[in-house]
SEDO-639282 format. One record per residue (C-alpha): residue in three letters; y, x, z; residue number from 1. Coordinates in pm, 1 decimal, decimal comma. Example, Ala and Ser with C-alpha at 12.3 -4.5 7.8 and 13.67 -1.06 7.14 Angstrom:
[atom ALA [-450,0 1230,0 780,0] 1];
[atom SER [-106,0 1367,0 714,0] 2];
END
This chain:
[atom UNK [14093,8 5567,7 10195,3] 1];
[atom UNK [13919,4 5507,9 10514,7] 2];
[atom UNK [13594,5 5375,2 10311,5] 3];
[atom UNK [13621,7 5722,9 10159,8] 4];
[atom UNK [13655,1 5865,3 10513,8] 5];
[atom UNK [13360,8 5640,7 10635,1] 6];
[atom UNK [13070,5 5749,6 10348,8] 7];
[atom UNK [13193,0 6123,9 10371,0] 8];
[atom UNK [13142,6 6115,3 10748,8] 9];
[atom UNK [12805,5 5901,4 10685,8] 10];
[atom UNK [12677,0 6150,6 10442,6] 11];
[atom UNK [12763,7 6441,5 10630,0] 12];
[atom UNK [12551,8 6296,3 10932,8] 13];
[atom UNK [12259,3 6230,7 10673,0] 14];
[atom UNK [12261,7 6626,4 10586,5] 15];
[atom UNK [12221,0 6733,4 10948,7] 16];
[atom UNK [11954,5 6495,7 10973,1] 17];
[atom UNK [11742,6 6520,0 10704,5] 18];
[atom UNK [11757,9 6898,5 10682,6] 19];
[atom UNK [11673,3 6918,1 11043,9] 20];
[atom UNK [11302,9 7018,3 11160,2] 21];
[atom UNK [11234,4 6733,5 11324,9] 22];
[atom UNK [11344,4 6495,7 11017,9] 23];
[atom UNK [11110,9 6753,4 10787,5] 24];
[atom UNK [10831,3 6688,7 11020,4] 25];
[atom UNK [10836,8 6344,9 10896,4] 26];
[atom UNK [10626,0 6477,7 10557,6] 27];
[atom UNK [10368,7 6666,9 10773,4] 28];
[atom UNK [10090,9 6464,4 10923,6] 29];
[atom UNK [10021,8 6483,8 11329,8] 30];
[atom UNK [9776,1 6728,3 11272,5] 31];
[atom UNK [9989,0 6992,6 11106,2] 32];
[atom UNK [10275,3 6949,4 11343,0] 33];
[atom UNK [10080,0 7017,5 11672,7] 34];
[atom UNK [9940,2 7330,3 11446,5] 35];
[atom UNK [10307,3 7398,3 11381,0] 36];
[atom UNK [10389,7 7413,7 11748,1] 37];
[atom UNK [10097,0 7596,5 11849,0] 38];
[atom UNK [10218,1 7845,3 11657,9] 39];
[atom UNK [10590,7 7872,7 11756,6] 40];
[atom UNK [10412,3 7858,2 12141,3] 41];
[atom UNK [10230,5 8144,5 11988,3] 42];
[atom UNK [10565,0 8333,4 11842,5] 43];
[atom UNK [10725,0 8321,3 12150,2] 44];
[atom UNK [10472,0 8453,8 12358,2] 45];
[atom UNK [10559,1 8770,1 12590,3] 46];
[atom UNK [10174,5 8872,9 12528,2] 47];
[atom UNK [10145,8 9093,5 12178,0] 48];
[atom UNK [9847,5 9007,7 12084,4] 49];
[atom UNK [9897,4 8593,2 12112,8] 50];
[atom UNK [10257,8 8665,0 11964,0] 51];
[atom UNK [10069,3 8831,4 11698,4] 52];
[atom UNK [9812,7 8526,4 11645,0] 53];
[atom UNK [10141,3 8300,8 11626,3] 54];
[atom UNK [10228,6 8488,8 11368,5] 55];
[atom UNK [9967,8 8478,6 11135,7] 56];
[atom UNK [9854,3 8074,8 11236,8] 57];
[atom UNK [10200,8 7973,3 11084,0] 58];
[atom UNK [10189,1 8220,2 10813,9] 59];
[atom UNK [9854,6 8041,6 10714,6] 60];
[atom UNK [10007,1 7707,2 10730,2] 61];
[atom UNK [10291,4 7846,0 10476,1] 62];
[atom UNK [10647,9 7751,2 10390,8] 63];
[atom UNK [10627,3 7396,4 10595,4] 64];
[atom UNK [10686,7 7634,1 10879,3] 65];
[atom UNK [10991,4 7811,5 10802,2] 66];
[atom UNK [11261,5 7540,1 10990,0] 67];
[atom UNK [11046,4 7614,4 11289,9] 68];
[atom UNK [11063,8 7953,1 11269,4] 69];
[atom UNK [11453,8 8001,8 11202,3] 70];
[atom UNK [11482,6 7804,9 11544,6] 71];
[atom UNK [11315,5 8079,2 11723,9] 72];
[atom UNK [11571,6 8315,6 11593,8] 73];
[atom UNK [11829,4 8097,1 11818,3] 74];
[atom UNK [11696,8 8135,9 12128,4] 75];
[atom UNK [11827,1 8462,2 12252,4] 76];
[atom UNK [11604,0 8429,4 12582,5] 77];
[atom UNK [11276,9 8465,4 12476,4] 78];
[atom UNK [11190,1 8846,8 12408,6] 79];
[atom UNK [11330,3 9036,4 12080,2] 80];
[atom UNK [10935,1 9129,1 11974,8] 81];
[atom UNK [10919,0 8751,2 11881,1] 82];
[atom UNK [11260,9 8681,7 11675,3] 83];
[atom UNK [11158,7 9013,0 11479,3] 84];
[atom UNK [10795,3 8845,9 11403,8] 85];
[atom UNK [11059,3 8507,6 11311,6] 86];
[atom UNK [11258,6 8773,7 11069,3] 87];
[atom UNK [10945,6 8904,0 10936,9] 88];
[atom UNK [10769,7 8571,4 10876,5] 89];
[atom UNK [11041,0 8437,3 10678,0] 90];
[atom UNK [11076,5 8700,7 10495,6] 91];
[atom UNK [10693,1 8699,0 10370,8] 92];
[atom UNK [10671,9 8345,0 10313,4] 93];
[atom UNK [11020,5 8438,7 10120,5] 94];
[atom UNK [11204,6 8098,9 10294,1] 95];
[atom UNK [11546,7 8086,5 10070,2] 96];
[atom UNK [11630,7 7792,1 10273,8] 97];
[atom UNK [11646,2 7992,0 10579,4] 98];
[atom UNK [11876,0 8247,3 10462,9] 99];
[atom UNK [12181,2 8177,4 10673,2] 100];
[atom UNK [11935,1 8199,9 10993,1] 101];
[atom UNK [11856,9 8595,2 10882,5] 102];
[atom UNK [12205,2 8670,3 10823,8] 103];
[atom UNK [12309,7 8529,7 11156,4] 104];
[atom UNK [12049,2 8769,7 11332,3] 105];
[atom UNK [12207,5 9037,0 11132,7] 106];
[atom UNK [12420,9 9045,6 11426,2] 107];
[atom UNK [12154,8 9040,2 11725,9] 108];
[atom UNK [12200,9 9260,7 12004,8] 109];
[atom UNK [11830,2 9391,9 11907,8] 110];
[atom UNK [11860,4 9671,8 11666,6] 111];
[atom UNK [11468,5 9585,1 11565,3] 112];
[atom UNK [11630,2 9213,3 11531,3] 113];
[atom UNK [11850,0 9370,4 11269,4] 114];
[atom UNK [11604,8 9574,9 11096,3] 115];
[atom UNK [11379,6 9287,5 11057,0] 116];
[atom UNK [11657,5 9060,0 10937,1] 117];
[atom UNK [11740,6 9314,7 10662,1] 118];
[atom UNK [11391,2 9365,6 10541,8] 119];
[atom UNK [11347,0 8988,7 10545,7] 120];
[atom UNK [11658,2 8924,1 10371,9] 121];
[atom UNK [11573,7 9213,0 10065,6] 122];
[atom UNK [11252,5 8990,2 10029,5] 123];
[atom UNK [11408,4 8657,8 9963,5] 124];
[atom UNK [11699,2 8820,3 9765,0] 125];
[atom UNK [11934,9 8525,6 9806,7] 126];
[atom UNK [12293,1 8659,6 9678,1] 127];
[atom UNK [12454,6 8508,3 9948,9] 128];
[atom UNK [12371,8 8822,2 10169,8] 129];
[atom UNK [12497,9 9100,4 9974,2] 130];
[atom UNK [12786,2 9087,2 10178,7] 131];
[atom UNK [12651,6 9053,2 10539,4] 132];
[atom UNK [12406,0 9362,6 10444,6] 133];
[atom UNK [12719,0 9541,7 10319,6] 134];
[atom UNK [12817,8 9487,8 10685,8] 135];
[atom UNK [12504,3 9643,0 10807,1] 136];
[atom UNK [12577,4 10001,8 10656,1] 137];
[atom UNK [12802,1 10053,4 10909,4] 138];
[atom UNK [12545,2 9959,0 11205,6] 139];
[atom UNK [12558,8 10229,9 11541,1] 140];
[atom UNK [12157,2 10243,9 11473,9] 141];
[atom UNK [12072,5 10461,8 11142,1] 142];
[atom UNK [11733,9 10279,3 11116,4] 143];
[atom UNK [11953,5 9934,8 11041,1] 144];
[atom UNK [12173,1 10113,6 10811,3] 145];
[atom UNK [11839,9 10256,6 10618,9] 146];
[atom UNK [11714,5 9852,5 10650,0] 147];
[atom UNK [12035,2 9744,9 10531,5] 148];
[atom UNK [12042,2 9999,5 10220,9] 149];
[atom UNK [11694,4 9928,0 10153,2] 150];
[atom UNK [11744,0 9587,2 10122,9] 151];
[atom UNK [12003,7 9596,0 9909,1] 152];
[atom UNK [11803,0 9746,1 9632,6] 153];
[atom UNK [11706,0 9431,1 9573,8] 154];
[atom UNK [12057,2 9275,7 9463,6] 155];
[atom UNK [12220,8 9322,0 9119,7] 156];
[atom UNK [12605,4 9335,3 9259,6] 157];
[atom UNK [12818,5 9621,9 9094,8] 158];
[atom UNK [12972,0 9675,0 9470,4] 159];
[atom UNK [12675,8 9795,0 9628,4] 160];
[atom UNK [12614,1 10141,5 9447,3] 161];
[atom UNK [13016,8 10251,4 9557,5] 162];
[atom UNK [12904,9 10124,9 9948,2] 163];
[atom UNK [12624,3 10304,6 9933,6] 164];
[atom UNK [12758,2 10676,4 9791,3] 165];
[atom UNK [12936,3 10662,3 10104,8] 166];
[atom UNK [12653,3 10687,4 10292,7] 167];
[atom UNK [12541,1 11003,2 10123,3] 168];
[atom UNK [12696,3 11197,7 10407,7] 169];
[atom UNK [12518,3 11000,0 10666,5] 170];
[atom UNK [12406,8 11245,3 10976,4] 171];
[atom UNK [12027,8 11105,6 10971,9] 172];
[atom UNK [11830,5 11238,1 10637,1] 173];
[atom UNK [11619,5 10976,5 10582,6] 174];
[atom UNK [11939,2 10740,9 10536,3] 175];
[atom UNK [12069,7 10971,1 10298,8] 176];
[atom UNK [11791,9 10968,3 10115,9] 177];
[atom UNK [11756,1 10590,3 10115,7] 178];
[atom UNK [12118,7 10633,9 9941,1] 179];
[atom UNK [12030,6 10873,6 9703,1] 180];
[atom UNK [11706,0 10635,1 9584,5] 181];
[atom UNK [11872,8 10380,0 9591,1] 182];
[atom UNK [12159,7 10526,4 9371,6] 183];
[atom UNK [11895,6 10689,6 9181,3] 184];
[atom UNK [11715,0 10338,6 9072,3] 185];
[atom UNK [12076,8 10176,6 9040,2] 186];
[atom UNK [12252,5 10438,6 8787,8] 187];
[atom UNK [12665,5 10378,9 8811,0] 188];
[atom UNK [12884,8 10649,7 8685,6] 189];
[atom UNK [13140,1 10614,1 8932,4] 190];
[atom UNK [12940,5 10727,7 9157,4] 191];
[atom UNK [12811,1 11059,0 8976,7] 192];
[atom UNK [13068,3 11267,8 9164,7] 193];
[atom UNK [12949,2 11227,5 9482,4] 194];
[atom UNK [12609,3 11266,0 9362,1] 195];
[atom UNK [12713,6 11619,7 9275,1] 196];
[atom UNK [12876,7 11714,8 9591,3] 197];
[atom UNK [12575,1 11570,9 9759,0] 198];
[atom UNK [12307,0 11761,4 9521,0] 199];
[atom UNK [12542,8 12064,4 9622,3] 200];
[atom UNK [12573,3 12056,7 9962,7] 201];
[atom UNK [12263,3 11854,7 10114,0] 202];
[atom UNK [12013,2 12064,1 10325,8] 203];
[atom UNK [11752,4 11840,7 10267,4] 204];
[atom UNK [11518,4 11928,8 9946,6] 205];
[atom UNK [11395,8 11576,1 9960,8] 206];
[atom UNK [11803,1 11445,0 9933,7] 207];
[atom UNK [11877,0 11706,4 9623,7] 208];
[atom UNK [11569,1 11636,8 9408,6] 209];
[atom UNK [11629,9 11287,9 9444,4] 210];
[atom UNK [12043,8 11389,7 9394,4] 211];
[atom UNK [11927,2 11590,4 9105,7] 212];
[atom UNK [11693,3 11292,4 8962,7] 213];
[atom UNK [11992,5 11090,5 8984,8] 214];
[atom UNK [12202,4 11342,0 8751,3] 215];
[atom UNK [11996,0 11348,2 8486,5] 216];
[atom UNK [11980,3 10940,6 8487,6] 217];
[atom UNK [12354,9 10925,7 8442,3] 218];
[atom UNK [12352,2 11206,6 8204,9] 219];
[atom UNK [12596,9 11357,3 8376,1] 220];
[atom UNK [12735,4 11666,9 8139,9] 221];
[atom UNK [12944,3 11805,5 8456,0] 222];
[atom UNK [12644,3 11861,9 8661,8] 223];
[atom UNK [12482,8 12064,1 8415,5] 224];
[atom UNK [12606,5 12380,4 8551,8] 225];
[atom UNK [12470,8 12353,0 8890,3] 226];
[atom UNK [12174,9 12219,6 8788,4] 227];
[atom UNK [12098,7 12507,0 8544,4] 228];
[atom UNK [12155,6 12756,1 8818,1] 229];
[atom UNK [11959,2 12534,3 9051,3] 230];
[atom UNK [11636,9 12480,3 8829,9] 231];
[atom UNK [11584,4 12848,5 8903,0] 232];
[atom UNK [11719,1 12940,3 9242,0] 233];
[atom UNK [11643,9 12701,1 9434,7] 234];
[atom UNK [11392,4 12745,0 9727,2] 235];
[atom UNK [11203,1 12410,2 9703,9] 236];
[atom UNK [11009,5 12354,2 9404,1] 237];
[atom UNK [11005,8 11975,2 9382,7] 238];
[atom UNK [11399,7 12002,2 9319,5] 239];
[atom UNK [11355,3 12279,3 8995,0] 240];
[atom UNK [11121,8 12089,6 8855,5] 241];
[atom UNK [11387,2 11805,1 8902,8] 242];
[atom UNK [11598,6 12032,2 8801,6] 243];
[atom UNK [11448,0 12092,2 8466,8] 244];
[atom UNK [11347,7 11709,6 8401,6] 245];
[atom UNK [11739,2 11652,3 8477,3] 246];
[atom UNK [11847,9 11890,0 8225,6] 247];
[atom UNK [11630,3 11755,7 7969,2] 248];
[atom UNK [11724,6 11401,8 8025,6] 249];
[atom UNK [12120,9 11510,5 7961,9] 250];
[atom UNK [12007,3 11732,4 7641,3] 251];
[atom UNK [12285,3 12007,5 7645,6] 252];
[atom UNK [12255,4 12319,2 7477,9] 253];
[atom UNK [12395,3 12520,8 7738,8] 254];
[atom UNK [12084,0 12464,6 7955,3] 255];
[atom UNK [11855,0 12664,1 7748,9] 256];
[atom UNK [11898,1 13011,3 7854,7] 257];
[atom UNK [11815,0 12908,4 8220,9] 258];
[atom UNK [11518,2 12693,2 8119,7] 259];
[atom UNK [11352,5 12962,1 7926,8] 260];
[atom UNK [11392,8 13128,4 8269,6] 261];
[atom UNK [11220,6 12865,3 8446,3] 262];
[atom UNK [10921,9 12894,7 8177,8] 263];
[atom UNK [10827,1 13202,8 8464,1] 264];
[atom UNK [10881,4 12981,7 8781,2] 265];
[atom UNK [10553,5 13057,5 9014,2] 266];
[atom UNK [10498,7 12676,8 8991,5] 267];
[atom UNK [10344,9 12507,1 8740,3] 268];
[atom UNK [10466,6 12216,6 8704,0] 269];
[atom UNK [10820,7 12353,2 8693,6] 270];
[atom UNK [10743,9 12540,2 8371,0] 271];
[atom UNK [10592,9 12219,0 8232,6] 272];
[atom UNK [10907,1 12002,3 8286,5] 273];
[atom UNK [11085,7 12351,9 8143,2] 274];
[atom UNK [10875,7 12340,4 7866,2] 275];
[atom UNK [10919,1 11956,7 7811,8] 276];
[atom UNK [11319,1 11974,2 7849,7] 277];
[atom UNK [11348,5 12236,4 7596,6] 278];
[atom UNK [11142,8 12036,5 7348,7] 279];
[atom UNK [11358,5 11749,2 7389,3] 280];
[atom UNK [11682,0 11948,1 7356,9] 281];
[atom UNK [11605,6 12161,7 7062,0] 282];
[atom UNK [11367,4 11971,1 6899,9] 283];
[atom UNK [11116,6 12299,7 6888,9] 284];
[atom UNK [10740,5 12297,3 7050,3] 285];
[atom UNK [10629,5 12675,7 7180,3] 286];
[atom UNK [10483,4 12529,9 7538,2] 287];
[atom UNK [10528,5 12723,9 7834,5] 288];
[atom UNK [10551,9 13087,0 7607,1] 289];
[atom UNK [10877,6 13173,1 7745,2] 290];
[atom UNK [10875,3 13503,1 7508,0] 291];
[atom UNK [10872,5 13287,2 7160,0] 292];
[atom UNK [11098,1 13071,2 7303,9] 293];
[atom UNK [11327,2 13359,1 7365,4] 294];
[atom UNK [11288,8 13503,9 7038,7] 295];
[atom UNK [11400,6 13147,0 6893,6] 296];
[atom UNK [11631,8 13141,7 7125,0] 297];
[atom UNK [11771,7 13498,5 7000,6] 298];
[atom UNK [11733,9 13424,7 6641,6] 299];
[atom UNK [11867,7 13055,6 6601,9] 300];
END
């Protein structure tokens, strides 16, 4: 038992050591240290412009460099312009390793700290921080909560689209409409309802064509109502020719009638995504001539 104790205790030790900057140094030559250093030195500059040289000297040197860099994210004296540079540096040289160092700074009293961190951690996609960036939607600072949504587009976790809905009645636009993309690229039919309240209600023309996008992904047969009244009354034209792209995507009949209307939108491109849905729900061709299209319409 105690021999057990002993080698668990001695291996343990071993870890620390060998994973430890100083023990990794050990396969760089003398040269590439001191250039190593230099370029923390650099990082941790209060000057911009020799922070910024830091930067890209160890980003040159490559992913021998990324134990250094975490360590910068430790030191909470040195000024938050540099441990954002350590976020972002990690993240481009896409350091897996370093993962836990990111997620710790998830927390920093900097809210560019945080934004970094999230952006870095999206990059390097390690699963592990699906739930720390969870955390991060509820940040005081909208920008981290856009970060933190933004990065998790790049996760595959059936939790993050229900998180993320919630954030579809967030008071800054552009992190509702990092929501809505990011619910648009990650289609989940529980959250098609709020979706719809959100396509609805939003003020934003930028929020509801993306909302509406997002509709016609899920094929979503209860939206098709307020979309068919949308695609020609609403005031922005990006969302009616979502609209009309939406309606065609969920291919219900009862759309028709207000997509022949939309044939006579003052926008082009509206009537061509009219023109397109129709095709795809009836199977028919007649372009953008609303009139045969009514007469087929009439006579089916």
């Amino acid at each position: 038992m105690r021999k057990a104790v002993f080698f668990t205790a001695v291996l343990v030790i071993s870890l620390m050591i060998f994973t430890s900057p100083s023990c990794l140094a050990a396969d760089l030559s003398s040269i590439q240290i001191k250039r190593i250093e230099e370029g923390v030195k650099k990082l941790e500059d209060d000057g911009r412009g020799i922070r910024r040289q830091g930067y890209r000297q160890l980003k040159d040197i490559g992913a021998s460099t990324a134990p250094y860099v975490a360590e910068v994210l430790k030191k909470k004296d040195i000024n938050f312009e540099s441990r954002s540079l350590a976020c972002n540096l990690l993240g481009d040289l896409e350091a897996k390793g370093e993962a836990p160092a990111l997620i710790g700074a998830l927390k920093d009293k900097s809210y560019t700290v945080r934004i970094a961190a999230c952006q870095a951690l999206g990059k390097i996609g390690d699963p592990a921080a699906v739930k720390p960036l969870l955390g991060r939607l509820g940040d005081s600072e909208p920008r981290v909560r856009e970060a933190a949504i933004n990065a998790l587009g790049a996760f595959d976790d059936a939790s993050i689209p229900p998180r993320v809905a919630k954030l579809l009645k967030d008071r800054a636009e552009y992190v509702r409409i990092a929501a809505v993309t990011l619910l648009n690229n990650k289609l989940d039919s529980g959250t098609a309802g709020a979706i719809r309240e959100t396509f609805q209600k939003d003020s934003s023309g930028g929020v509801r064509q993306l909302a509406a996008s997002a509709l016609g992904g899920l094929k979503d047969n209860r939206s098709v109502d307020i979309l068919a009244k949308a695609v020609t009354a609403d005031d922005t034209p990006a969302v009616r020719e979502a609209c009309a792209e939406a309606l065609g995507k969920i291919g219900n009949v009862k759309a028709i009638p207000a997509l022949i209307k939309a044939l006579n939108d003052n926008y082009k491109d509206v009537q061509l995504k009219a023109s397109y849905a129709l095709r795809d729900i009836t199977g028919q061709n007649f372009g953008r001539d609303s009139e045969k299209w009514s007469e087929w319409y009439k006579n089916r």
